[in-house]
C-alpha positions as CSV (number, residue, x, y, z in Angstrom):
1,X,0.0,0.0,0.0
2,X,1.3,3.3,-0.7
3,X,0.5,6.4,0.8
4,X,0.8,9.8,-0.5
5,X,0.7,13.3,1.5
6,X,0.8,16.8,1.4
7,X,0.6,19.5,3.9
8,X,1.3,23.1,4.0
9,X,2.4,24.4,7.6
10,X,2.5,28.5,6.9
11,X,5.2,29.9,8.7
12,X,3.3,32.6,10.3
13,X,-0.4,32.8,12.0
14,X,-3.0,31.4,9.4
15,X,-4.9,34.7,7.7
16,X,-8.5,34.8,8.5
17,X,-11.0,36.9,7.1
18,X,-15.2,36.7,7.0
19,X,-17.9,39.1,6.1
20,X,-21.9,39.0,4.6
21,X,-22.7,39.6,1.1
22,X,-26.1,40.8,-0.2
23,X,-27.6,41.5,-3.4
24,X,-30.5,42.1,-4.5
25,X,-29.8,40.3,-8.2
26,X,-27.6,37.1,-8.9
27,X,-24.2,38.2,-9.6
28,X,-20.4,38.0,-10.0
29,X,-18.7,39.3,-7.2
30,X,-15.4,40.0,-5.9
31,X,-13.7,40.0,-2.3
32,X,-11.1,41.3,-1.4
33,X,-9.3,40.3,1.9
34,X,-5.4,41.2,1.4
35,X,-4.2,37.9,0.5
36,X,-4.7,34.6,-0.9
37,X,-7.1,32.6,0.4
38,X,-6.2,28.5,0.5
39,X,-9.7,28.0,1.3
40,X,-12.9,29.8,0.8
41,X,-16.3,28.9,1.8
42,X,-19.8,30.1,1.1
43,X,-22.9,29.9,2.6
44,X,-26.5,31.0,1.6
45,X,-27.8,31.4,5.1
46,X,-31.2,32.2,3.4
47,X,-32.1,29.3,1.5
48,X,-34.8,26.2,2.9
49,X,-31.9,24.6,4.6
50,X,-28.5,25.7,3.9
51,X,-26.3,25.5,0.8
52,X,-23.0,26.3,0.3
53,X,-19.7,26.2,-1.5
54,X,-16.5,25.6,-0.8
55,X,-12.9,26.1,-2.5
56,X,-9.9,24.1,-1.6
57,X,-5.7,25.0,-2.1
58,X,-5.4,22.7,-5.4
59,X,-8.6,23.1,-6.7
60,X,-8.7,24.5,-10.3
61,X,-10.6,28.1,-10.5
62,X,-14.0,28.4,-10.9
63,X,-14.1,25.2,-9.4
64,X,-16.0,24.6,-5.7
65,X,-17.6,21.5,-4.1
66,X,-21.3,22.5,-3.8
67,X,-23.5,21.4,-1.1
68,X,-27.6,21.8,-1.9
69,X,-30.3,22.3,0.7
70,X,-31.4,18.4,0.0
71,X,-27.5,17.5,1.3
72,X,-26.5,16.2,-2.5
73,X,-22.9,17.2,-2.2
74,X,-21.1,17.8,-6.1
75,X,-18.1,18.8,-7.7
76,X,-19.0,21.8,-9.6
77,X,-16.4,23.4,-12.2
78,X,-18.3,26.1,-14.1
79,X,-19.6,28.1,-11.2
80,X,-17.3,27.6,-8.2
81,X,-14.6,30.3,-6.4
82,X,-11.9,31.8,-8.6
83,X,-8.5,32.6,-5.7
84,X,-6.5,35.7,-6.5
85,X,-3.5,36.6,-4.8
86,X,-5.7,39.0,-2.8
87,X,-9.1,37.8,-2.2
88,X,-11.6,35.6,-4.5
89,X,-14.4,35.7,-7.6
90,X,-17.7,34.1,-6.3
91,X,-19.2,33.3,-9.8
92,X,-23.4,32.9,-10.2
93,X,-24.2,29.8,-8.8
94,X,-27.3,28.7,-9.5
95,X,-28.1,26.8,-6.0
96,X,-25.6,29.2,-3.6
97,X,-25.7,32.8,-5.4
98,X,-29.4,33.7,-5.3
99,X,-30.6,37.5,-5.8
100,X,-31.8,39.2,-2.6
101,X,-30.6,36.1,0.3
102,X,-27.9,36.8,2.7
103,X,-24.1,35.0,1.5
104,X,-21.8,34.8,4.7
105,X,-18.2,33.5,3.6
106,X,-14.8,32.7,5.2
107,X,-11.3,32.9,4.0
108,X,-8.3,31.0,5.3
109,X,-4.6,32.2,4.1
């Protein structure tokens, strides 16, 4: 059996940043938290349930693993969480990014 395994210690305390995001249509938008994120999630604490994205350090952009309010859990890579080296793109997803419900979202550097 082999076993492969990577891990990223950061040399300093891990960046943390979090906020709300409201809109009152279904778009693109951008945050920007002063570095780059190596995880990102989103959560549409207005939806029947709650469903959510998430973006992990590897993942290709626009990419996010997308959790709907009937718990189906996918890989989605057309409308997912682009990383920049100073924040992220949330693009319009469909089940997460819905005009006029209340995103909250958290970034770890």
């Amino acid at each position: 059996m082999a076993i492969t395994a990577t891990q990223v210690n950061p040399l300093n305390l891990v960046r943390m940043a979090s906020g709300r995001y409201h809109d009152t249509a279904a778009a693109e938008f951008t945050i920007t938290c002063g570095f780059k994120p190596r995880y990102v999630k989103v959560v549409n604490v207005d939806a029947t349930g709650l469903s959510s994205m998430e973006w992990f350090e590897g993942m290709a952009n626009d990419s996010c693993v997308e959790t709907i309010t009937n718990g189906t859990i996918t890989v989605d890579t057309t409308e997912g969480i682009t990383v920049s080296a100073s924040g992220f793109t949330v693009a319009v997803n469909t089940e997460v990014v819905i005009a006029d419900e209340q995103l909250t979202w958290i970034a770890l550097g």
